[in-house]
N, C-alpha and C positions, 0 to 999 in steps of 0.2 A: 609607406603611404597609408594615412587613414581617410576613412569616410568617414562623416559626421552626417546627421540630420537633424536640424532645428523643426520643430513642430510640436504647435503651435510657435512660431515667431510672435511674441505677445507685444504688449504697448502698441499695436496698432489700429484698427480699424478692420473687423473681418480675420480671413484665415491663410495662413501663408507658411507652405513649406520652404525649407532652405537646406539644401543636400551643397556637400562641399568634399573634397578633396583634399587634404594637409600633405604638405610634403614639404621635409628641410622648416620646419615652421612658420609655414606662407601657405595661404590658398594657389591652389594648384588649376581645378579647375569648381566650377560651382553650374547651378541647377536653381531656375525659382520656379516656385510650383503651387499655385492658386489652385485650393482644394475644395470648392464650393462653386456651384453653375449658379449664374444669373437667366433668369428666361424673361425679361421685362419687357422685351422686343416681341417675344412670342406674346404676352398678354395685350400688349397694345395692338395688334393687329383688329383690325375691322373696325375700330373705335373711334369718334369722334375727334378730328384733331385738336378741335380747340380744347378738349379734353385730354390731351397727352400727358401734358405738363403737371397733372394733380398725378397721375400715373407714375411717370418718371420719374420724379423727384423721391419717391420709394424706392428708387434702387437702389438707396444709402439712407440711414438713421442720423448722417453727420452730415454729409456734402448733400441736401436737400437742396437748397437756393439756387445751386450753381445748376442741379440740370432742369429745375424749374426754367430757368432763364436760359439755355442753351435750347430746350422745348419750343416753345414761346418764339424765340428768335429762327428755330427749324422752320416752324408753320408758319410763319410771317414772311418769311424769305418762299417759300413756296406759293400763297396767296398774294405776295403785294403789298402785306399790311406797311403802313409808316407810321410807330408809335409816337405824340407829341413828348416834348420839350421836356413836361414835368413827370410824365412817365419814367424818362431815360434816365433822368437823373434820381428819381427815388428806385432805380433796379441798380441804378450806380452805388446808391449809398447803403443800400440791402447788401450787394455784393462785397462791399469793400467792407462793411464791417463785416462780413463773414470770412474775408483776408486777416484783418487782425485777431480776432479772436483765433482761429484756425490757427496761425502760425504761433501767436503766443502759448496754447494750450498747448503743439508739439514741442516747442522747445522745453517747455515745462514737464509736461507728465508724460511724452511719450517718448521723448530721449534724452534728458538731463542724465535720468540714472546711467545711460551708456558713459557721462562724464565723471556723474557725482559720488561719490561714496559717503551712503547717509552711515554705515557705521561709526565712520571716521568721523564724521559733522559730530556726534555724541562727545566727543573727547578735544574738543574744540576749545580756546580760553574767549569768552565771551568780548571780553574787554576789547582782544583783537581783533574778531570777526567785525564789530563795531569799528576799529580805526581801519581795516581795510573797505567797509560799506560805505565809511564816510569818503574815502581816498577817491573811489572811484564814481561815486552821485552824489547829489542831490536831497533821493529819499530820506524822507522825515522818519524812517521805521525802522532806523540804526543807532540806537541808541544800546549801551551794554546789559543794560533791564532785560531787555527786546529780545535780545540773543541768547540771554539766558535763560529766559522763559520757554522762547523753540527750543534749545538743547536740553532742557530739563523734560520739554515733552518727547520730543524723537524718542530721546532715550527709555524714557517710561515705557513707548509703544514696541522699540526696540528689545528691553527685555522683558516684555509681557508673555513671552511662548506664544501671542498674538500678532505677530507686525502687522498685520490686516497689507495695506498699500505699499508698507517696504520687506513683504516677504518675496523670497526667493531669488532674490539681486546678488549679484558675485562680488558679494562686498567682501572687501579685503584682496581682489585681484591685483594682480603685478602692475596692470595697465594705468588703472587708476595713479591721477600723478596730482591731484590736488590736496592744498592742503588742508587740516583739519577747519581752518578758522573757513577758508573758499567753500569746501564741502556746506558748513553752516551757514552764511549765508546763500548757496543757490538754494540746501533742502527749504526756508525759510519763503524764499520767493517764491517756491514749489506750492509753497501752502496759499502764499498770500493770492496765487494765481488762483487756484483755487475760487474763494470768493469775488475776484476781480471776474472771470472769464464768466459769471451771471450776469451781473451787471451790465456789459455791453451788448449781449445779444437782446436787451430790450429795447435798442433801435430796431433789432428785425420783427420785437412783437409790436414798436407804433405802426411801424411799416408794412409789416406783412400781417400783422393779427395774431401769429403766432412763432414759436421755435421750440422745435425743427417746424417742417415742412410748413413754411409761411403759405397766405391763403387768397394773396391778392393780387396774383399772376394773371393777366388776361391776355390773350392774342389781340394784338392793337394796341397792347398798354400795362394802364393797372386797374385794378377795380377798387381802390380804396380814395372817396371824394375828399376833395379838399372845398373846405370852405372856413373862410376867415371866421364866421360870426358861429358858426354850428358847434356843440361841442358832442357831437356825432360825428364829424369829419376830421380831418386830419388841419389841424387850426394852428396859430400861433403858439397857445400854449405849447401844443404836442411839440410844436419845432423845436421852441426855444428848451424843453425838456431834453429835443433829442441832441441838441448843441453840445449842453452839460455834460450829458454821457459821452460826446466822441472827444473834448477837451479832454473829459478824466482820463478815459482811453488815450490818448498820444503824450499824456504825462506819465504812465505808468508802462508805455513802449519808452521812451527816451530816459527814462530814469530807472527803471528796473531791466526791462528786457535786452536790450543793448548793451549796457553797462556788463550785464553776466556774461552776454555771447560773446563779447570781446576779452571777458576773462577768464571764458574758457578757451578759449584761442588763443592765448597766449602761453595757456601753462600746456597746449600738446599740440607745437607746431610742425613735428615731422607727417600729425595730417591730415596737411595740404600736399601731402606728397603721397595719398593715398587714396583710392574711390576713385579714378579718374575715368576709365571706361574708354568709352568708343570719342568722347570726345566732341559729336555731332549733337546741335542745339539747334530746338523747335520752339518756336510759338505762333501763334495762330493772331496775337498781338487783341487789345481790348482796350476799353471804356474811349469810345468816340470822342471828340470832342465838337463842339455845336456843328461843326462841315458836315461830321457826320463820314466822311471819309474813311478810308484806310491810313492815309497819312498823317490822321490827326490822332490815332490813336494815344494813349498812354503810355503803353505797354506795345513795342512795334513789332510787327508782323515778320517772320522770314527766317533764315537757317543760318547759321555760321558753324561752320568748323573749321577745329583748332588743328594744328599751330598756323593755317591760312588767316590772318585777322583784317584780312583787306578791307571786308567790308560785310555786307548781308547780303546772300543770296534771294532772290523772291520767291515767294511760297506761294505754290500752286493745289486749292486742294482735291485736283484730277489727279492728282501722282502719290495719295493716300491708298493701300491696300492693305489687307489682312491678312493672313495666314495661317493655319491650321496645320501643318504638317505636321508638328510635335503638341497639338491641341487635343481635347476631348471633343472635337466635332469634326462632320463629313461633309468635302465639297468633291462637285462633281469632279475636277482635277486639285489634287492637294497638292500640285506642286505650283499652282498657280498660285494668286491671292487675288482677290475681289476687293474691287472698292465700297464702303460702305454702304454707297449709296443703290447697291448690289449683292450686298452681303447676305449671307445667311444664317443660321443659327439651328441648326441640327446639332444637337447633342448626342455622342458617340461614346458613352465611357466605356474604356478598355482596358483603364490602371489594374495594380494588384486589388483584392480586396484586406481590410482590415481587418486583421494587424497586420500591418510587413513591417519588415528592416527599411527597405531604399525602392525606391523607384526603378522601375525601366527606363533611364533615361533616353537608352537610345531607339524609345517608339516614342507614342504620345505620354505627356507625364503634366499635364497643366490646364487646367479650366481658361486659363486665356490665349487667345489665340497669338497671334505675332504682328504687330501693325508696323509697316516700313513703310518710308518716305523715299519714292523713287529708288525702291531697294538698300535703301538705309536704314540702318536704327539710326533712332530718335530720341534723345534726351529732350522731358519736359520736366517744367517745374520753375520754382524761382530762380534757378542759376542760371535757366535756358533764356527765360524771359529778360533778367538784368543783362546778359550776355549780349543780345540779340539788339536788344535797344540803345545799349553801350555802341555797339557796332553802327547801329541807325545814328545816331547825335542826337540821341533823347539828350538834354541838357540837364533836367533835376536830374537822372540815374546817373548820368555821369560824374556830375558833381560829388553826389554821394558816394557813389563806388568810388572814384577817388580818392576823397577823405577816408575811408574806410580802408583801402590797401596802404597807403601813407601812415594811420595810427598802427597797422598791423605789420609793417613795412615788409608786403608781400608785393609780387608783381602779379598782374590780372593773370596770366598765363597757371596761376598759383591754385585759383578759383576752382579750375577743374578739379574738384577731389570733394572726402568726404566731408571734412571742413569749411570748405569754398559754399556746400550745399548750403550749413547752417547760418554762416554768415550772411549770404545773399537773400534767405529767408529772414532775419533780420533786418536786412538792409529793405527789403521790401517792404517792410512792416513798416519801418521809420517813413517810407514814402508814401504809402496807402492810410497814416494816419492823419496827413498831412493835406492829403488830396479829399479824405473825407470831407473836411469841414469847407473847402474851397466849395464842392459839390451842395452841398448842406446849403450855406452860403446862399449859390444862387438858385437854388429852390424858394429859397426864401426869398429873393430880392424877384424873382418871377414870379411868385403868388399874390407879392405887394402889388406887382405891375398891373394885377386884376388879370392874368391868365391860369383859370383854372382846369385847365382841359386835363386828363388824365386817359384816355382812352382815343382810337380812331377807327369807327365802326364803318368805315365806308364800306371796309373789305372782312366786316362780320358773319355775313350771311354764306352760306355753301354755296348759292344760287349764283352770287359775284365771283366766284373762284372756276378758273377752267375746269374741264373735265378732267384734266390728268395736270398735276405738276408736281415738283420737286423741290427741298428746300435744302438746306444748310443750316444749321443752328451753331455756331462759337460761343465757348466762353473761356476767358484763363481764370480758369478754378483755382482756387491757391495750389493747390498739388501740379498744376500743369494745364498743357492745351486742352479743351474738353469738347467733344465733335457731337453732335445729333443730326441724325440725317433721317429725312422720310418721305416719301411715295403717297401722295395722296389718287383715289381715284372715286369718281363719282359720291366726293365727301365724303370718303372714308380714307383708314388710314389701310394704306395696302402692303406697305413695308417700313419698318423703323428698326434704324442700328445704332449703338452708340459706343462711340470708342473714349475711354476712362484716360485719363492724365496716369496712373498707374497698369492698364492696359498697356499703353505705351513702353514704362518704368520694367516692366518688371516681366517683361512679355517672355516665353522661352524661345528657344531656337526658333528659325523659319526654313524656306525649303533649302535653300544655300547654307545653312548649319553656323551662322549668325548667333551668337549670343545676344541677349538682350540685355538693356544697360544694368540690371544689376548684376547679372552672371557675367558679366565684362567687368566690372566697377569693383567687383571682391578678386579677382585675379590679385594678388600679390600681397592681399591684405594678412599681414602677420597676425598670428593666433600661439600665444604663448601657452595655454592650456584647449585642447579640444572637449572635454570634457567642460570647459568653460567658455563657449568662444564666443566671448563680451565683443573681440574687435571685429567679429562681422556681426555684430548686431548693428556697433556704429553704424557700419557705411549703408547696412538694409535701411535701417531706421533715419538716416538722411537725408532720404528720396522721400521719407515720412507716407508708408504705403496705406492705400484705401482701399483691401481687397474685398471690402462690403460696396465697395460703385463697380470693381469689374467682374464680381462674381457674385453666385446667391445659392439658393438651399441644393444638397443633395442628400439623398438617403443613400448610403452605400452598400444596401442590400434592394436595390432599385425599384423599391416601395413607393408607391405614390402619397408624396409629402402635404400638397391640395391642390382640389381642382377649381380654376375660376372662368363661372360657366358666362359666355357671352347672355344669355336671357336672364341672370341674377342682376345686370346691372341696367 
């Protein structure tokens, strides 16, 4: 039997250990271990609520929006607030283009290479990479010039003793199964994402003022005016500006990014037989529709586990708790777990110090705690979300998921694993590109109606707010469900927890000795070289992890890294 330890696990977002076991050349057993503390809940205490949100949305440099609008949505459900019509829809359309770009950027830069071999792309015949680009799209930027030009550069970068972006890749691994002309066109798309994934986030700078951390979040709404005649507010022009970008966006998901995930699913379909885990699927379900309801969502609410496919369990969120047992922090009973909206955030390091070999696995060994659902783990994320609504009779996911196991000619039962992840994040893409402009749309066709409201101050003031209350804040972040809970008392914030879509993912053991979906999801995953172990990068990198939302700085010589004094602000 060997131990392995991945660290840094790179291509993600943040810091992430991966301790594993090889035996017989299969994971045996596996370890995730999140090496950096988040204290964001500790900074927001005593703080203004309707000030959380500029707060919060720093506990990531990438996923900003989502806890902006999880913030927002906590303190509103606490106060009462009711944001109007054209607020809801420009947080809708902020959000969902932070779905697309998010999922195209991971299929492109932070897991392609787990598929692609750019070495191989270098030795490619240009001519074909061109009739296979044409075979499968559309895309006008498959011409044999085209290809010749990306492989003449890869390669230049390739043998510069500089690869800058494609050093240190296991290129030439046994796993890799694609071939030279496929390698060259996905490195090619790699690139062209590149310049594409600028270009759409300037819906979230008309919308929000800026990206990252947009600036026009307000409890009760948004603060950015719309006025037809001003070119200081959010106008016609700006609209019909922002149209352009979401068209170009679902032309270049339908014609580039689809087209590859399906061609890399086809040339490695043993896995779908691979990453499958515990199996148990969560969403928290999003983007209301005008009811306003739960059953109008988009994205539907509730739990399904497999191979049970009756239907959707309902989701309750009193039966959320957390857990520390195998965490860096201290509750008064650690075999218990607390619900959020109860949580606490005592940080407790105990690990080795640096440098070691391996972890104590069997104490605490993890910056995140363990969140379970009525004592389950929890799969979130796009598989969990297309699953769950599948299960609902959402009708467009169904349709789509459909079509999509039919070209791949998989059965949904299939979905569960490391491959099923990618697709579905695909498939989600194709949907959220779609639903943009419907959104867009009637932004536009309500701003003609002469409704310009953007905000609802009824329930602005602390004075209208009880003395004590409680909120909830949802969002399905593209990574998964995304929870913000907080405690108001006498206008201030008295407690705030936030549990991560990757909290969830990648959480270690709990008191009952529960693997979390990724130490469950690499059980069995084959590893031809430990010394190279590319096939658990796959199934890590799947889940597409964000350990910069559920963890943040430590000094590991327990030095104070800075202090942020309540009377500086």
């Amino acid at each position: 039997m060997t131990r392995i330890a991945i660290d840094p696990v790179t291509r993600i977002e943040g810091h992430l250990r991966i301790e594993a076991t090889v035996e017989g050349g299969k994971v045996a057993d596996a370890w995730s271990s999140s090496t950096m503390f988040r204290g964001m809940e500790i900074v927001l205490r005593k703080r203004d609520p309707r000030d959380a949100w500029l707060f919060a949305q720093r506990i990531c440099g990438v996923c900003t929006t989502v806890h902006a609008l999880a913030s927002v949505r906590a303190v509103e459900d606490a106060v009462g607030s009711n944001p109007p019509l054209n607020a809801r829809l420009i947080r809708d359309v902020i959000a969902g283009t932070q779905y697309v770009q998010d999922h195209v950027i991971h299929f492109y830069h932070l897991h392609a290479f787990d598929w692609v071999d750019v070495a191989s792309a270098t030795k490619a015949d240009p001519a074909a990479a061109s009739r296979l680009a044409q075979s499968i799209s559309a895309w006008p930027k498959s011409s044999p010039g085209y290809f010749q030009e990306i492989r003449d550069k890869i390669a230049a970068i390739v043998n510069s003793g500089q690869p800058g972006l494609f050093a240190n890749g296991y290129w030439g691994h046994p796993a890799y199964r694609l071939s030279p002309e496929a390698n060259l066109v996905l490195v090619a798309h790699y690139l062209e994402a590149l310049d594409w994934q600028r270009e759409i986030v300037r819906v979230q700078a008309i919308l929000g003022g800026k990206n990252p951390h947009p600036q026009t979040y307000l409890v009760g709404g948004m603060a950015i005016p719309i006025d037809p005649d001003s070119q200081a507010a959010l106008n016609f022009a700006r609209l019909d500006e922002e149209r352009t970008i979401l068209e170009s966006a679902k032309t270049f998901v339908e014609q580039v990014y689809l087209p590859d995930a399906v061609l890399v699913a086809s040339h490695y379909p043993e896995w779908f037989g691979y990453g499958a885990g515990h199996k148990t699927y969560m969403a928290y379900g999003d983007f209301p529709q005008p009811s306003g309801d739960v059953s109008s969502y988009r994205f539907a609410r509730g739990i399904v586990r497999y191979p049970n496919e009756a239907g959707v369990d309902a989701f309750d969120p009193a039966k959320i708790s957390e857990y520390v047992t195998r965490s860096w922090y201290a509750y008064p009973d650690e075999r218990v777990g607390l619900h959020p909206s109860r949580g606490e955030t005592n940080p407790t390091y105990t690990g080795p110090q640096p440098p070691f070999e391996f972890l104590n696995v069997n104490d605490k060994y993890s910056w995140l705690k363990a969140p379970r659902y009525d004592g389950e783990v929890m799969e979130v994320g796009p598989l969990a979300r297309l699953l769950v609504s599948y299960a609902a009779g959402r009708p467009d996911i169904k349709n789509v998921l459909d079509g999509a196991l039919r070209t791949l000619k998989l059965q949904r039962a299939d979905l569960s694993s490391t491959l099923g992840r990618v697709v579905a994040r695909a498939l989600e893409t194709q949907l959220m590109s779609g639903w943009l402009l419907e959104w867009h749309d009637e932004l536009v066709a309500n701003v003609a109606n002469g409704d310009l409201a953007v905000h609802d101050g009824s329930r602005w003031e602390p004075s209208s707010w009880p003395a004590e209350c409680e909120g909830w804040g949802s969002h399905e972040a593209p990574r998964g469900s995304l929870g913000h809970w907080v405690r108001i008392e006498s206008g201030a914030i008295a407690n705030y927890q936030a549990v991560m879509p990757t909290t969830w993912n990648a959480s270690p053991r709990d008191a009952r000795g529960m693997r979390g979906p990724y130490e469950a999801a690499l059980l069995g995953t084959p590893v031809a070289d430990p010394q190279r172990p590319l096939e658990i990068l796959r199934t890590v990198h799947s889940f597409d992890p964000c350990m910069a939302c559920a963890v943040h700085v430590l000094d590991p010589d327990g030095g104070l890294v800075v202090r942020v004094e309540d009377d500086a602000w």
